[in-house]
N, CA, C and O atoms as a Tripos MOL2 file, in Angstrom:
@<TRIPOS>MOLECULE
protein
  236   235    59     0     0
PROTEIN
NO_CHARGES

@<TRIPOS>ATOM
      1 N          90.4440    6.4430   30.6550 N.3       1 UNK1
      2 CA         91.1980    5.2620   31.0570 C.3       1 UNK1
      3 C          91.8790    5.5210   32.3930 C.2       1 UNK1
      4 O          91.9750    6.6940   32.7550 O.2       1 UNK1
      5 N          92.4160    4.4430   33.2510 N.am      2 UNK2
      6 CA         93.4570    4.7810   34.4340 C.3       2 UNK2
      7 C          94.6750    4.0310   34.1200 C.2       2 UNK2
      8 O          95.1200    3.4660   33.1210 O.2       2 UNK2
      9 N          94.9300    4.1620   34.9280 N.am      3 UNK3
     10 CA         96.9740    3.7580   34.9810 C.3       3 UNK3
     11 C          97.1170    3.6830   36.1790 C.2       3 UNK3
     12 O          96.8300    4.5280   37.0270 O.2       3 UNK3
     13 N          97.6910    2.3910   36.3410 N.am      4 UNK4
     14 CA         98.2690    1.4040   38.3440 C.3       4 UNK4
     15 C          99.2400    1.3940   37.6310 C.2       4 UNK4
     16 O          99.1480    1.3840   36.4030 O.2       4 UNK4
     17 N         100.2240    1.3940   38.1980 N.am      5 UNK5
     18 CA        101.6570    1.1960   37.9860 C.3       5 UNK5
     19 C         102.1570    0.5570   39.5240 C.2       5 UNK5
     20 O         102.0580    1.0310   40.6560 O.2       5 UNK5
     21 N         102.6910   -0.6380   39.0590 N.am      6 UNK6
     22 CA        103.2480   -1.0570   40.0660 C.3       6 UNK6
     23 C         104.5210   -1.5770   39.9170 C.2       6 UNK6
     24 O         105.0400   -2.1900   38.9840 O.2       6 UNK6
     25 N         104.9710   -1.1960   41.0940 N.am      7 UNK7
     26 CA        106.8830   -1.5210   41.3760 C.3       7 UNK7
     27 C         107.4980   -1.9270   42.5360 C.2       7 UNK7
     28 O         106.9410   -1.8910   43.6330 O.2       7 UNK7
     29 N         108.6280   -2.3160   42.3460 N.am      8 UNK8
     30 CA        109.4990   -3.3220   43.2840 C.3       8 UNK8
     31 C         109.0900   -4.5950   43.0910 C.2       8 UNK8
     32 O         109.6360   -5.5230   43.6870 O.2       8 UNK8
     33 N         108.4880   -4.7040   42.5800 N.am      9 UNK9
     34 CA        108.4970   -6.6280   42.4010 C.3       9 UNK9
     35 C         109.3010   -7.0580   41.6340 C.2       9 UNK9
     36 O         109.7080   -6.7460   40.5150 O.2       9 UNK9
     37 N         109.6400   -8.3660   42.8690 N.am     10 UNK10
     38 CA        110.3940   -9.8470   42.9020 C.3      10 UNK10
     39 C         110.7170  -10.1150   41.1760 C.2      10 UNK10
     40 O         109.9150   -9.9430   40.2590 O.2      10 UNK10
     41 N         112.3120  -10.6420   41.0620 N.am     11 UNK11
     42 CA        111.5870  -11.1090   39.5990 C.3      11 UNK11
     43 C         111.8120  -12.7960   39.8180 C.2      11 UNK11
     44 O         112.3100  -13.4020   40.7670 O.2      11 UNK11
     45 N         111.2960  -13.2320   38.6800 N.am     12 UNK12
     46 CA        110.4390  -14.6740   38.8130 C.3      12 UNK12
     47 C         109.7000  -15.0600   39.4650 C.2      12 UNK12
     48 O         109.7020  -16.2470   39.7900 O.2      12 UNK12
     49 N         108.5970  -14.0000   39.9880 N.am     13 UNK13
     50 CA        107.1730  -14.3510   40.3720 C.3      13 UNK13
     51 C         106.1330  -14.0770   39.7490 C.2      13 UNK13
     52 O         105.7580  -13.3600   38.8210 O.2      13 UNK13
     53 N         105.5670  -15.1450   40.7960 N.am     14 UNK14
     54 CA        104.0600  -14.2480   39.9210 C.3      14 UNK14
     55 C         103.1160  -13.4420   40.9470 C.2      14 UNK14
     56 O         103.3460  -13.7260   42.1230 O.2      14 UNK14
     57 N         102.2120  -12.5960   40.7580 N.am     15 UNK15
     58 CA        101.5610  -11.6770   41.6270 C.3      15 UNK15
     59 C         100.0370  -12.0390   41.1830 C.2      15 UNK15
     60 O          99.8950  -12.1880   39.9690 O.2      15 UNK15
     61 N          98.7910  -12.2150   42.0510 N.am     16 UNK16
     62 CA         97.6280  -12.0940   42.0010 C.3      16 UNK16
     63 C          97.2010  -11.2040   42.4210 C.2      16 UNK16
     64 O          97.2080  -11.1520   43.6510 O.2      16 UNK16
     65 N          96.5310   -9.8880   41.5690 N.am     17 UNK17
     66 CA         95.7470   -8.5500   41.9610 C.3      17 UNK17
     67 C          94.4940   -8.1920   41.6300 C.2      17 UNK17
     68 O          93.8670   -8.5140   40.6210 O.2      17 UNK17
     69 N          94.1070   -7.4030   42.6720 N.am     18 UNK18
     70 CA         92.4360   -7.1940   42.2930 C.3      18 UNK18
     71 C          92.5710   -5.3810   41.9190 C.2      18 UNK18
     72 O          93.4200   -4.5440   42.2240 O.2      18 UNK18
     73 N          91.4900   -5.3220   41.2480 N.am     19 UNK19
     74 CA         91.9080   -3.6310   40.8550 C.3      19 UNK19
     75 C          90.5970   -3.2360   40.6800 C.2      19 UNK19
     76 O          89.7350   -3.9860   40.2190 O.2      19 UNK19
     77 N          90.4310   -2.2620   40.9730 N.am     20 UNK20
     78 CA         89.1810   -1.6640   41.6930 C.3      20 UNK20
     79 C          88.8320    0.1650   41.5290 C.2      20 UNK20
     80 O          88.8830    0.8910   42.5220 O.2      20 UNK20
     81 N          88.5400    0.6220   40.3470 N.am     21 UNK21
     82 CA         87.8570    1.9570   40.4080 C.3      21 UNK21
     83 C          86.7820    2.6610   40.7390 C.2      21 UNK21
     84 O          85.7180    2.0840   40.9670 O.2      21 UNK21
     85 N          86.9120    4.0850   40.8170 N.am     22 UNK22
     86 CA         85.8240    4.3420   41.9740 C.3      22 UNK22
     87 C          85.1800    5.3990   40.7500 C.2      22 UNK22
     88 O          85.8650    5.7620   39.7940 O.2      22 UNK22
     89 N          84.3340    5.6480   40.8720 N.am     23 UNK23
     90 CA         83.7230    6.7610   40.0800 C.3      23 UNK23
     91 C          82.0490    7.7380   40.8160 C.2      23 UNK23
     92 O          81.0460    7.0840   41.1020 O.2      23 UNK23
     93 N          82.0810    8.7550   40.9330 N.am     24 UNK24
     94 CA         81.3490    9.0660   41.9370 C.3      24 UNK24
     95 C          81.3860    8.3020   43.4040 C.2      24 UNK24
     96 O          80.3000    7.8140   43.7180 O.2      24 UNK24
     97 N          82.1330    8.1750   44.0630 N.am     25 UNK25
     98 CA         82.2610    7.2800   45.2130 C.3      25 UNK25
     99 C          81.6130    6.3820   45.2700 C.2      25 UNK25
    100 O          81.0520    6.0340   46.3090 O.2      25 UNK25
    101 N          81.4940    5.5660   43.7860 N.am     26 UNK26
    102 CA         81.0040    4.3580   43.9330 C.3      26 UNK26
    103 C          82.0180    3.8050   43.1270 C.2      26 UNK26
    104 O          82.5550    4.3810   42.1810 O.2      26 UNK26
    105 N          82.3800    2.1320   43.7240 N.am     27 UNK27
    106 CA         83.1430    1.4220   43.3000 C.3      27 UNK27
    107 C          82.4460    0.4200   42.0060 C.2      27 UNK27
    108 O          81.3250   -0.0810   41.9210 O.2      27 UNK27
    109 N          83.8160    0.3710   40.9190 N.am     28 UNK28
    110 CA         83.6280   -0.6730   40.3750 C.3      28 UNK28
    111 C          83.7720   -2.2290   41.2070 C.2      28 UNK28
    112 O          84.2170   -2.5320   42.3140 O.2      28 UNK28
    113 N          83.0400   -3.1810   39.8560 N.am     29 UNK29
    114 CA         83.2750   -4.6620   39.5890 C.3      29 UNK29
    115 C          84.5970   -4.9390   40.2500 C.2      29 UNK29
    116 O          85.0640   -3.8210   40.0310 O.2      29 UNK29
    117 N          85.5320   -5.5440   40.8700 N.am     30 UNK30
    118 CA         87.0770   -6.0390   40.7060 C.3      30 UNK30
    119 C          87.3370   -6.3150   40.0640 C.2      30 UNK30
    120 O          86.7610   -7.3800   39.8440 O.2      30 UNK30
    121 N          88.2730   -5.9920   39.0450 N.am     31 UNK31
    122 CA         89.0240   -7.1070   37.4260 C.3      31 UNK31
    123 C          90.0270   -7.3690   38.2990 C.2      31 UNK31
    124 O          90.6170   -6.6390   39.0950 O.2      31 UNK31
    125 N          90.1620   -8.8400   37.9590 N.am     32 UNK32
    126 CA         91.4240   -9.4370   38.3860 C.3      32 UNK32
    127 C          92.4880  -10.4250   37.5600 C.2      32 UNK32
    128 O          92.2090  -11.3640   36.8140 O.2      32 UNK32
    129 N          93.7140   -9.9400   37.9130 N.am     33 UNK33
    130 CA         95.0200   -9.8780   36.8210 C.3      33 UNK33
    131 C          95.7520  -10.5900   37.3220 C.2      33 UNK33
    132 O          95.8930  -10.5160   38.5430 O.2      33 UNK33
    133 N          96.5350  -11.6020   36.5110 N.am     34 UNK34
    134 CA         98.1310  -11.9880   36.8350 C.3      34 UNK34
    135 C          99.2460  -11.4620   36.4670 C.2      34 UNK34
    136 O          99.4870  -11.6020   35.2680 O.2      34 UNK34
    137 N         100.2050  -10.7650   37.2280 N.am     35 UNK35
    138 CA        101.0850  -10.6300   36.7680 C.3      35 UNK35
    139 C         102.5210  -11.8100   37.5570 C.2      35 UNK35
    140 O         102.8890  -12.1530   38.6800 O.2      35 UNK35
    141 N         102.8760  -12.0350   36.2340 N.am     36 UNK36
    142 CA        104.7170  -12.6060   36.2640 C.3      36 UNK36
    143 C         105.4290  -11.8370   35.6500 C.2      36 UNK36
    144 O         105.4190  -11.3440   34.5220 O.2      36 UNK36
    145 N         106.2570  -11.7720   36.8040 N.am     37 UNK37
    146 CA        107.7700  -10.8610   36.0400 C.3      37 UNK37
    147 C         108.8920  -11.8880   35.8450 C.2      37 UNK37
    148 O         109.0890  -12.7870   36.6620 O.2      37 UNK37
    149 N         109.7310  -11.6970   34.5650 N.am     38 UNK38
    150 CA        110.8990  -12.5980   34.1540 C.3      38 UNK38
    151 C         111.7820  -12.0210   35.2300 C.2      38 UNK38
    152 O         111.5440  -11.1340   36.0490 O.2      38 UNK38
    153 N         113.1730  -12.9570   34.9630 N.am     39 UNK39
    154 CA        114.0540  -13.5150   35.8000 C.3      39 UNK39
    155 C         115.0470  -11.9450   36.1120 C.2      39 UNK39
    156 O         114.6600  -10.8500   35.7020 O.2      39 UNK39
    157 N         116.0220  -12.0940   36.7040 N.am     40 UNK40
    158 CA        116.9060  -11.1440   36.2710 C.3      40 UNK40
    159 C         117.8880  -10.7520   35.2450 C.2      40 UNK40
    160 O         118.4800   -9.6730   35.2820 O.2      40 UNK40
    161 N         118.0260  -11.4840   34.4890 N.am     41 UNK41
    162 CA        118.7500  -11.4500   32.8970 C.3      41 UNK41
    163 C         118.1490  -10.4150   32.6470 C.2      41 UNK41
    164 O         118.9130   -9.4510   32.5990 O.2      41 UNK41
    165 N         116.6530  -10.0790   32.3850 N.am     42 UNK42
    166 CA        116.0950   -9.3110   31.9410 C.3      42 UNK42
    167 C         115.4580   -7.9020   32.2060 C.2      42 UNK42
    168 O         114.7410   -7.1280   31.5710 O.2      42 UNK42
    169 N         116.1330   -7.9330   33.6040 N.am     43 UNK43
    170 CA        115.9970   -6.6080   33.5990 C.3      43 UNK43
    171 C         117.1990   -5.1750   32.9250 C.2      43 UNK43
    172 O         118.3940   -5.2430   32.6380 O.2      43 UNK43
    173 N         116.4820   -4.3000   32.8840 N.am     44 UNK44
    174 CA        115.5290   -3.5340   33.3450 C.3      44 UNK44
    175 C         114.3980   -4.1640   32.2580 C.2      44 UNK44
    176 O         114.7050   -4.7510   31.2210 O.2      44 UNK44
    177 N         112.8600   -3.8810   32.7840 N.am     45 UNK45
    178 CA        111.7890   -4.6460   32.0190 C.3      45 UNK45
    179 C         110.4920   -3.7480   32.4680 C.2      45 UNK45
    180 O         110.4340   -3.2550   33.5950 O.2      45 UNK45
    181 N         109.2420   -3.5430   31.2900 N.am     46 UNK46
    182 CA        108.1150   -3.3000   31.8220 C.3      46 UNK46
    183 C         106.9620   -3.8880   30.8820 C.2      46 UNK46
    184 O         107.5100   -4.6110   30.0500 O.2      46 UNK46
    185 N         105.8920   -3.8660   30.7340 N.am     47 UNK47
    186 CA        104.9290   -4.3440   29.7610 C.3      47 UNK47
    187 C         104.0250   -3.4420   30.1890 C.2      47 UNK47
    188 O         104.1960   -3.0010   31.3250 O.2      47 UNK47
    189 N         103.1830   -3.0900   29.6150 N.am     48 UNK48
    190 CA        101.9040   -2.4140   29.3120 C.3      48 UNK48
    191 C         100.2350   -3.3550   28.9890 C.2      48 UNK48
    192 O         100.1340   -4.0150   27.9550 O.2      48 UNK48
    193 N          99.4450   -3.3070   29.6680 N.am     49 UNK49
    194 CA         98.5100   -4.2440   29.9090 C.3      49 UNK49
    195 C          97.1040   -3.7330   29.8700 C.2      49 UNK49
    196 O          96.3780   -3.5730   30.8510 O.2      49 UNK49
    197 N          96.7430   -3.4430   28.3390 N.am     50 UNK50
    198 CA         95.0210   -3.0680   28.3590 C.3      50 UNK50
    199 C          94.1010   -4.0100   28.6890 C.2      50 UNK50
    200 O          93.8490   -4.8850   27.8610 O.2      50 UNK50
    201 N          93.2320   -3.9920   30.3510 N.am     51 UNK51
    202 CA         92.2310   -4.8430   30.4690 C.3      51 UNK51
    203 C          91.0580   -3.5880   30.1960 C.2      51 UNK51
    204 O          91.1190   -2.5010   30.7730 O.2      51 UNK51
    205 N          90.0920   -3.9260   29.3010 N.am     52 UNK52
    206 CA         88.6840   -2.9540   29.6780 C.3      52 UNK52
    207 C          89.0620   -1.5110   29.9490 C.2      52 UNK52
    208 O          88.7890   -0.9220   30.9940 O.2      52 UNK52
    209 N          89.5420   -1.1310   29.1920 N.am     53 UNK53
    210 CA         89.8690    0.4930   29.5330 C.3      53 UNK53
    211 C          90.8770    0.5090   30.6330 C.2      53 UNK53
    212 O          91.1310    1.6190   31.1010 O.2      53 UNK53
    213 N          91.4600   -0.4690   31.1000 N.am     54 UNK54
    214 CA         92.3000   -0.1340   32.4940 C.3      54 UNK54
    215 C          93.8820   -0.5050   31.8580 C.2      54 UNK54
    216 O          94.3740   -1.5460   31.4240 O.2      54 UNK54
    217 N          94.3350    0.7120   32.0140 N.am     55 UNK55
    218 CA         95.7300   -0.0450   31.5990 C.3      55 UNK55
    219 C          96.9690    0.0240   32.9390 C.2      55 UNK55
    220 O          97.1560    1.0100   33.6530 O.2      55 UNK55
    221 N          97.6830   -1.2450   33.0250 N.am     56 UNK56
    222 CA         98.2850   -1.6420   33.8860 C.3      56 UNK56
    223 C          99.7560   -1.2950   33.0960 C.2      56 UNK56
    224 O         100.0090   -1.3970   31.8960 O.2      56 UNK56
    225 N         100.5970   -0.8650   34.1720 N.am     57 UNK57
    226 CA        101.9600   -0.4580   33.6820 C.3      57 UNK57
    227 C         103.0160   -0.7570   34.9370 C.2      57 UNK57
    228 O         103.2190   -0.0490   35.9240 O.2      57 UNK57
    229 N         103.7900   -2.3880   34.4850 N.am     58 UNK58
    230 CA        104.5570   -3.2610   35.7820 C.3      58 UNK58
    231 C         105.5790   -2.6000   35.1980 C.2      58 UNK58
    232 O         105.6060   -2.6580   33.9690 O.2      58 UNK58
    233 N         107.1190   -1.4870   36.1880 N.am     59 UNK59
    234 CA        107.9610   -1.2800   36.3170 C.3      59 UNK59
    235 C         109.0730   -2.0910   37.5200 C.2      59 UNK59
    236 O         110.2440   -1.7240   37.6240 O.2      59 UNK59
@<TRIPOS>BOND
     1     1     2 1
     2     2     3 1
     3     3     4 2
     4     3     5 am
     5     5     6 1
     6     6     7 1
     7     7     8 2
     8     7     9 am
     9     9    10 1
    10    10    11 1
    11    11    12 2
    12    11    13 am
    13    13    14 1
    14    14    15 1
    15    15    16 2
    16    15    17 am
    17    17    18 1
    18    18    19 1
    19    19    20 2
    20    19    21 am
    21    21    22 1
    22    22    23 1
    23    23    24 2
    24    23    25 am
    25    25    26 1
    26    26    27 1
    27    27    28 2
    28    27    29 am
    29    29    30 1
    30    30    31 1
    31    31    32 2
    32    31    33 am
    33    33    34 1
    34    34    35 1
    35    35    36 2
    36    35    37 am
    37    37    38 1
    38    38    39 1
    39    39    40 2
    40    39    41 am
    41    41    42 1
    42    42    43 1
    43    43    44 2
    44    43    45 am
    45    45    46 1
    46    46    47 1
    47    47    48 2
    48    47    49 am
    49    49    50 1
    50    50    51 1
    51    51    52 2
    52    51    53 am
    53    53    54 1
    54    54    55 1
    55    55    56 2
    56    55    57 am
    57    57    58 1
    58    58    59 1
    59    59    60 2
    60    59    61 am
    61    61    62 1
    62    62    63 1
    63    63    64 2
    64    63    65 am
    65    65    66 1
    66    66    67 1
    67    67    68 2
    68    67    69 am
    69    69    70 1
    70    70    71 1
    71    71    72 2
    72    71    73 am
    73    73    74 1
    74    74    75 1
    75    75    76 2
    76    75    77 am
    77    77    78 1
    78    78    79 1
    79    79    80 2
    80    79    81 am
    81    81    82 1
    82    82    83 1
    83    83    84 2
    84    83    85 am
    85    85    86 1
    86    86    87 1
    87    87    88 2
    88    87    89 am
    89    89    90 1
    90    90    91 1
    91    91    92 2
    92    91    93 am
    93    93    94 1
    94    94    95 1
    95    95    96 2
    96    95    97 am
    97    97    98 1
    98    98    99 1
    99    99   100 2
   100    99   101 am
   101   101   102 1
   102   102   103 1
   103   103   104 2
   104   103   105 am
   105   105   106 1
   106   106   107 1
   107   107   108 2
   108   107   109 am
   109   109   110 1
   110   110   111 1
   111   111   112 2
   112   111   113 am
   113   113   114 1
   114   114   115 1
   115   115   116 2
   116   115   117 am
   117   117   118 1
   118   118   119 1
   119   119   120 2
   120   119   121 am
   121   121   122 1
   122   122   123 1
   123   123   124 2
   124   123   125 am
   125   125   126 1
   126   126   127 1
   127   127   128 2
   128   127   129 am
   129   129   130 1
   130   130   131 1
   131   131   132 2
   132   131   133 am
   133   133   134 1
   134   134   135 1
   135   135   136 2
   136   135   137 am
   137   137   138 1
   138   138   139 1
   139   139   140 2
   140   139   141 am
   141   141   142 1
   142   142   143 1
   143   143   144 2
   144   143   145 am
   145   145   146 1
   146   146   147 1
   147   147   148 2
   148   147   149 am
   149   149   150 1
   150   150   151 1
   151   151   152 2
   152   151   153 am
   153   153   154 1
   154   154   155 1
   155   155   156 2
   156   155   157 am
   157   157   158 1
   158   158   159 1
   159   159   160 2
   160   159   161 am
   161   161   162 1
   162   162   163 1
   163   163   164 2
   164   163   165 am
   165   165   166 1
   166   166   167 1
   167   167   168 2
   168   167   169 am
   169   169   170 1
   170   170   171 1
   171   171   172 2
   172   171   173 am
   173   173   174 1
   174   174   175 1
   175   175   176 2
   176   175   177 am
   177   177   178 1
   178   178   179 1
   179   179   180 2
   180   179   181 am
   181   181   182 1
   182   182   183 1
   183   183   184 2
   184   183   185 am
   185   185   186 1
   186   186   187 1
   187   187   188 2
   188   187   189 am
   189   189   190 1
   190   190   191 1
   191   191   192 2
   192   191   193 am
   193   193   194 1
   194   194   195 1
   195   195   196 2
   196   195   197 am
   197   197   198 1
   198   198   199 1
   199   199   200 2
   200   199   201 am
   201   201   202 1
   202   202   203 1
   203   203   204 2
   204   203   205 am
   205   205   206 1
   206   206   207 1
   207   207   208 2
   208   207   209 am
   209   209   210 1
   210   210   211 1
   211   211   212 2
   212   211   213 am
   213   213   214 1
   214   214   215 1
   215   215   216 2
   216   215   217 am
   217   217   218 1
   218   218   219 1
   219   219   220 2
   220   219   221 am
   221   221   222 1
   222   222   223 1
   223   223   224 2
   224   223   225 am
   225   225   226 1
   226   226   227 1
   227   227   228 2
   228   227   229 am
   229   229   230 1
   230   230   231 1
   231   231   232 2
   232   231   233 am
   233   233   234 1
   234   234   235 1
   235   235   236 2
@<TRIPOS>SUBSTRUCTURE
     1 UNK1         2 RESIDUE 1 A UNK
     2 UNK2         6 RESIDUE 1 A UNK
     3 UNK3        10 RESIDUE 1 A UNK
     4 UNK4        14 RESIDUE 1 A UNK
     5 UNK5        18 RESIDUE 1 A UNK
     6 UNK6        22 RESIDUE 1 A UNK
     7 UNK7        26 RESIDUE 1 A UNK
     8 UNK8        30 RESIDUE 1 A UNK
     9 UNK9        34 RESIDUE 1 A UNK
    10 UNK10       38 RESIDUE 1 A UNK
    11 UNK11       42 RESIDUE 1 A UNK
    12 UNK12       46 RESIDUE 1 A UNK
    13 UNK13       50 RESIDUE 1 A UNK
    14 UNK14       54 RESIDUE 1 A UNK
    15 UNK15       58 RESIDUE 1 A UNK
    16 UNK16       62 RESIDUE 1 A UNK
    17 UNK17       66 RESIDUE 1 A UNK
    18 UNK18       70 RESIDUE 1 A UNK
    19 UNK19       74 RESIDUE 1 A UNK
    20 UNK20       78 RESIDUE 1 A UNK
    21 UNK21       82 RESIDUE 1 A UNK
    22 UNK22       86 RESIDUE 1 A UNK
    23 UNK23       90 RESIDUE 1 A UNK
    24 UNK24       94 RESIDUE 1 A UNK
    25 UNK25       98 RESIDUE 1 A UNK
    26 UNK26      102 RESIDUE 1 A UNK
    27 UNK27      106 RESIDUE 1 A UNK
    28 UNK28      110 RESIDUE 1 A UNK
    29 UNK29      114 RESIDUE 1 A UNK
    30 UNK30      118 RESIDUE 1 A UNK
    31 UNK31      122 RESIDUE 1 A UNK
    32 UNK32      126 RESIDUE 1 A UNK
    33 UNK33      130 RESIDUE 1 A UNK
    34 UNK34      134 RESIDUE 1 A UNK
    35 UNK35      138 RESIDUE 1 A UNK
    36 UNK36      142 RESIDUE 1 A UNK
    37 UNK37      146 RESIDUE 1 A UNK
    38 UNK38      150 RESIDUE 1 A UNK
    39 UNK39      154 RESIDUE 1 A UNK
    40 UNK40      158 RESIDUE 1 A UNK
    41 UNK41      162 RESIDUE 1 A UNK
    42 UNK42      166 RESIDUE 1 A UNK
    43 UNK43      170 RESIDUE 1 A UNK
    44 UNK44      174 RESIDUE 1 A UNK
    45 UNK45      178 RESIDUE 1 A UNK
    46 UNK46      182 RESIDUE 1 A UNK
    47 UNK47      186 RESIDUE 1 A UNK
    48 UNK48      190 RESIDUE 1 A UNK
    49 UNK49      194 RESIDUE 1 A UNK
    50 UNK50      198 RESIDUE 1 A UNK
    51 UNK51      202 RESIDUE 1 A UNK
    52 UNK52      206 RESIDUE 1 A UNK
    53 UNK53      210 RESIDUE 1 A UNK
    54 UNK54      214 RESIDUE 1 A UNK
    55 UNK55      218 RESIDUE 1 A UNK
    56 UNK56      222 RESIDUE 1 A UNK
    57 UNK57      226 RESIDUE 1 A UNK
    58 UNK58      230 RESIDUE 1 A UNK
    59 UNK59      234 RESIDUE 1 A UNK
């Protein structure tokens, strides 16, 4: 599996990402994800996100 972890994002947006692994220096397909992060009430906050073996981890 891999792990993107991404941080500093805005809260009450939303983010459109493409994510992209390489294996023998060849690239995967793009899977592409939405992420929205809630407001600030709620931070501190993270979720955990299994697409296809790829897990996404928004801090």
């Amino acid at each position: 599996s891999h792990v993107v972890t991404i941080s500093s994002l805005t809260p009450a947006t939303s983010y459109n990402c493409s994510v992209t692994t390489f294996s023998h220096n060849s690239p995967s397909v793009p899977t592409y994800i939405a992420v929205s992060t809630m407001g600030k009430q709620h931070f501190p906050f993270f979720f955990l996100l299994q697409l296809q073996h790829l897990f996404l981890l928004v801090l």
